[in-house]
C-alpha positions as CSV (number, residue, x, y, z in Angstrom):
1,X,129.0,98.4,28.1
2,X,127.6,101.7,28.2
3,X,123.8,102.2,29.3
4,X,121.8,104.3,27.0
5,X,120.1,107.5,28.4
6,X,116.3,105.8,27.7
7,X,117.3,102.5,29.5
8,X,118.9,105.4,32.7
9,X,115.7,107.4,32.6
10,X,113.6,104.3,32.8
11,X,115.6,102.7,35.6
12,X,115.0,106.4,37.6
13,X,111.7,106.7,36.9
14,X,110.9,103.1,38.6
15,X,112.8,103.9,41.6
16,X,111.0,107.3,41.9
17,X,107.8,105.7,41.7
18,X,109.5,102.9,44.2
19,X,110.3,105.6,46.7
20,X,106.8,107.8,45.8
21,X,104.8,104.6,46.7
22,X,106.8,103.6,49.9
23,X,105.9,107.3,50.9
24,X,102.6,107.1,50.4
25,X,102.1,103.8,52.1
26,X,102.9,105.7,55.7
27,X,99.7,107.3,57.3
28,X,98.7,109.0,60.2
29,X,98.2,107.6,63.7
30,X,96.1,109.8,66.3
31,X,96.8,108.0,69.3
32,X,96.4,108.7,73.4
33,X,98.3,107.3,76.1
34,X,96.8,106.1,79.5
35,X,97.9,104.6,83.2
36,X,94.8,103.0,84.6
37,X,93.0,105.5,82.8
38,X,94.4,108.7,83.2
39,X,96.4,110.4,80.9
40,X,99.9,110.4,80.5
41,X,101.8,113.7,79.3
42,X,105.5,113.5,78.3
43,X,105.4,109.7,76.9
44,X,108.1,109.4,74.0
45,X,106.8,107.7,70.8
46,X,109.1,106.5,68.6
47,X,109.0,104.5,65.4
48,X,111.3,102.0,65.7
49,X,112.1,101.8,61.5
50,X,112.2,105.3,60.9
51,X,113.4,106.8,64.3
52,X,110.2,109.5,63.9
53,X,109.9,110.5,66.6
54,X,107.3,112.7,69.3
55,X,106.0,113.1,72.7
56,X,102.2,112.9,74.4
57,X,100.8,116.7,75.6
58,X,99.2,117.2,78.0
59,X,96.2,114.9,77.5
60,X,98.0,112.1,76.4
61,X,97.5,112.4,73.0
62,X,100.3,112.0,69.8
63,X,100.7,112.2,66.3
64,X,103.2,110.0,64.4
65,X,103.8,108.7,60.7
66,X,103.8,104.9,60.1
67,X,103.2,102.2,58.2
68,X,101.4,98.8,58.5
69,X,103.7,96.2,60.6
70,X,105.7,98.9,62.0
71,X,106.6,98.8,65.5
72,X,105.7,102.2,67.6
73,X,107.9,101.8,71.0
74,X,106.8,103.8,74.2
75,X,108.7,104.8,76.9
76,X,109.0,106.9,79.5
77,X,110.9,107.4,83.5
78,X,108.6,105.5,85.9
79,X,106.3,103.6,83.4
80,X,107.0,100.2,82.4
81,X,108.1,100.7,77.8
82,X,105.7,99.2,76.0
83,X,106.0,98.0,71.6
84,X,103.2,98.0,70.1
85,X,103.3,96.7,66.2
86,X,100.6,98.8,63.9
87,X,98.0,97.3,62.0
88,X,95.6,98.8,59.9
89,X,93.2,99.5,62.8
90,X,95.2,102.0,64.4
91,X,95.1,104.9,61.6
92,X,93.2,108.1,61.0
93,X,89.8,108.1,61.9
94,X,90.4,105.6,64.6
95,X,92.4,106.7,67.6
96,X,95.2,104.0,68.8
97,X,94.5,103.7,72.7
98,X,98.0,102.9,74.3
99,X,97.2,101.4,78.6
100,X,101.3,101.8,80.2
101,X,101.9,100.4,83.5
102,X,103.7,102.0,86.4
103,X,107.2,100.7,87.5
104,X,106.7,98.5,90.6
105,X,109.2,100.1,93.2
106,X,109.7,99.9,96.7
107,X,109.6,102.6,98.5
108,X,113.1,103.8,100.6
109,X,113.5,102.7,103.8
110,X,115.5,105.0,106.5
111,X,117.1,102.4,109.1
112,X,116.8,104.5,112.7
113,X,118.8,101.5,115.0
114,X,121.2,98.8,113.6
115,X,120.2,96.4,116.6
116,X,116.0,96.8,115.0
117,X,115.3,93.2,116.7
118,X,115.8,95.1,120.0
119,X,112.2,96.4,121.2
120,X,110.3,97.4,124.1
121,X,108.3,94.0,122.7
122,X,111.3,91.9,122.7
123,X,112.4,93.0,126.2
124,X,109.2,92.3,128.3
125,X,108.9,96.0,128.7
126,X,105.3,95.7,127.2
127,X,102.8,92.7,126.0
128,X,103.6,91.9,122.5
129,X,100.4,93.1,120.1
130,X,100.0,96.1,122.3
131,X,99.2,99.6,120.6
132,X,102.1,102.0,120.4
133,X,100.7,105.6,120.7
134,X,102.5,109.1,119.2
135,X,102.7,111.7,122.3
136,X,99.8,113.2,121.0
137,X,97.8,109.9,121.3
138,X,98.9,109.3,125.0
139,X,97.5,112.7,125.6
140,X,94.4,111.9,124.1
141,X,93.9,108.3,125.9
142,X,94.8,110.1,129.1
143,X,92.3,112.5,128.7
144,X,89.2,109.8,127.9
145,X,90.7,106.7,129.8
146,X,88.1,107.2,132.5
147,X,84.7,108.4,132.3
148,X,85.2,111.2,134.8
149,X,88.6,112.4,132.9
150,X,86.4,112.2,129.2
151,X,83.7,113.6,131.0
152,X,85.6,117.1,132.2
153,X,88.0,117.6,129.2
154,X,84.9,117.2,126.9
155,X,83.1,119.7,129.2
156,X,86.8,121.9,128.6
157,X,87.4,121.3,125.1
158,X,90.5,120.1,126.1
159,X,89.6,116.5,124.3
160,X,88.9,118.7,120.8
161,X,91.8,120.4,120.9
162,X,94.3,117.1,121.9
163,X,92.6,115.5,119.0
164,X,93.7,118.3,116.5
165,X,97.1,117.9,118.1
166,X,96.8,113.7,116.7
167,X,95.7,115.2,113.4
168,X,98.4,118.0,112.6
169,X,101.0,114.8,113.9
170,X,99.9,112.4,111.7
171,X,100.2,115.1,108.3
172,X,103.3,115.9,109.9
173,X,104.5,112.4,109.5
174,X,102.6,112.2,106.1
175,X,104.7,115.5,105.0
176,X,108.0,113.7,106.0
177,X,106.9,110.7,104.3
178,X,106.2,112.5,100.7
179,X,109.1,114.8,100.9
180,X,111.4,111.6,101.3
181,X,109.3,109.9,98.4
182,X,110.1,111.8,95.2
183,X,113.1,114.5,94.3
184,X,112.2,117.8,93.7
185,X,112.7,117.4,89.4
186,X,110.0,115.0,89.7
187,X,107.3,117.7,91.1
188,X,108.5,120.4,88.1
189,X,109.4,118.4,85.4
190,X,106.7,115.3,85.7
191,X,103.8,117.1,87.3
192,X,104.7,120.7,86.2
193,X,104.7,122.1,89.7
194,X,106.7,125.2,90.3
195,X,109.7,125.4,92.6
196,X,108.3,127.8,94.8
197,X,104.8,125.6,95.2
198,X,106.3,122.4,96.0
199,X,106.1,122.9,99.9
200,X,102.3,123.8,99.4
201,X,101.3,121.3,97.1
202,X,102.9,118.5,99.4
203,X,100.6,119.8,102.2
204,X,97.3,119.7,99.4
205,X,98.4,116.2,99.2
206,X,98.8,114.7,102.9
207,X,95.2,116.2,103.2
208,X,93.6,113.8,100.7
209,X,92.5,110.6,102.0
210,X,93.2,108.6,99.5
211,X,97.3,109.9,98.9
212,X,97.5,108.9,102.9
213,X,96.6,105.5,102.8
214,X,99.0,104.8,99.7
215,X,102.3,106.7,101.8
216,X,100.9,104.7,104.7
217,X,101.2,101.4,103.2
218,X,104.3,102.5,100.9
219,X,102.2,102.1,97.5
220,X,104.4,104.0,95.5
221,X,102.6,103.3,92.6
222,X,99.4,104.0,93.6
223,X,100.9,106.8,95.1
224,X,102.4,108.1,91.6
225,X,99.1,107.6,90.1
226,X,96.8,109.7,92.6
227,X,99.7,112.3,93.0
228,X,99.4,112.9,88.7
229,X,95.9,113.6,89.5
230,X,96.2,115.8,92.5
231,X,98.7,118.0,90.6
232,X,96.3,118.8,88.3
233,X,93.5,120.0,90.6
234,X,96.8,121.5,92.3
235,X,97.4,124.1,89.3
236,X,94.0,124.5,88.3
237,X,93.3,126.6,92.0
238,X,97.1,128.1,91.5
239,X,95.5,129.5,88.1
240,X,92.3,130.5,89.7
241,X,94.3,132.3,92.3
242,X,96.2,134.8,89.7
């Protein structure tokens, strides 16, 4: 049975308005994307019907098409993906507010001795408990174990400079600690760092209180979040400098 051209041009027209109204049912969503607060740049968005797809700037923020019960998926290297379905409080005016959360992972661990269990400790060499001092440090408690020895190196500076020899140690072993911590794509492509400013920013970093307690406790994460920071302070004095 042949179909008459009125009964074809209806049957278009219903599936242009089908396809118009679909179209139109997609809006806008202005969103930003955080980790504990700060925000993230170079988080994929994706909509996981349509496959549109974009990527947070610099201040976290994105732009993407959707539609009401679509599901937005967000991903990215060392944040944890995160869905999120879309209701109608997430589009233009409002601004969708997407909180990731940093992959837990341990940091490496560089194994020195294959017999660890054997120490100084373990031997009766020393009482179990007792500090362990760098060279520096013996220096230091040498110079100030007796209160004619603190006395005369104070008097000679020599306890001020064996102090600054504890200080540049401790950085040092800092330094070694960030350097074995993240690969050097991380510093240009993640925190926008160039190549030749890697060495320098490492040494901005071991110099910030906070960033030493996180290598010195092996926080990665915590350490991944104050590090995002610290680059950006990082390039703003590199950019002052030009």
């Amino acid at each position: 049975m042949r179909i008459s051209k009125s009964i074809l041009a209806v049957v278009l027209l219903v599936f242009v308005q089908i396809g118009f109204g679909q179209k139109n049912d997609s809006k806008q969503i202005v969103g930003k994307v955080l980790e504990q607060s700060v925000p993230i740049e170079g988080i994929n968005v994706i909509n996981n019907t349509t496959q549109l797809a974009t990527v947070s700037d610099s201040e976290g923020n994105f732009l993407i098409t959707a539609r009401e019960g679509e599901v937005l998926v967000f991903s990215a290297v060392n944040l944890e993906p995160l869905k999120r379905r879309v209701t109608s409080a997430d589009f233009y005016p409002n601004l969708m507010v997407v909180k990731m959360i940093a992959k837990e992972v341990e940091l490496k661990e560089v194994v020195v001795n294959e017999n660890a269990n054997i120490t100084a400790e373990n031997l009766g060499i020393i009482p179990y408990g007792q500090k362990k001092y760098t060279p520096a440090e013996r220096k230091v408690y040498t110079a100030t174990s007796t209160s004619v020895d603190k006395l005369l190196n104070a008097m000679s500076g020599r306890t001020t400079m064996l102090k600054k020899e504890v200080n540049v140690e401790k950085k040092e072993a800092l330094f070694r600690k960030l350097e074995y911590l993240f690969e050097e794509n991380y510093y240009t492509d993640r925190l926008r760092i160039p190549v030749d400013d890697i060495k320098g920013f490492q040494l901005f970093c071991v110099d910030d209180a906070d960033f030493a307690v996180s290598l010195n406790t092996k926080n990665k994460t915590m350490s991944m979040f104050l590090i995002t920071d610290l680059a950006r302070k990082y390039l703003t004095i590199l950019e002052n400098e030009k």
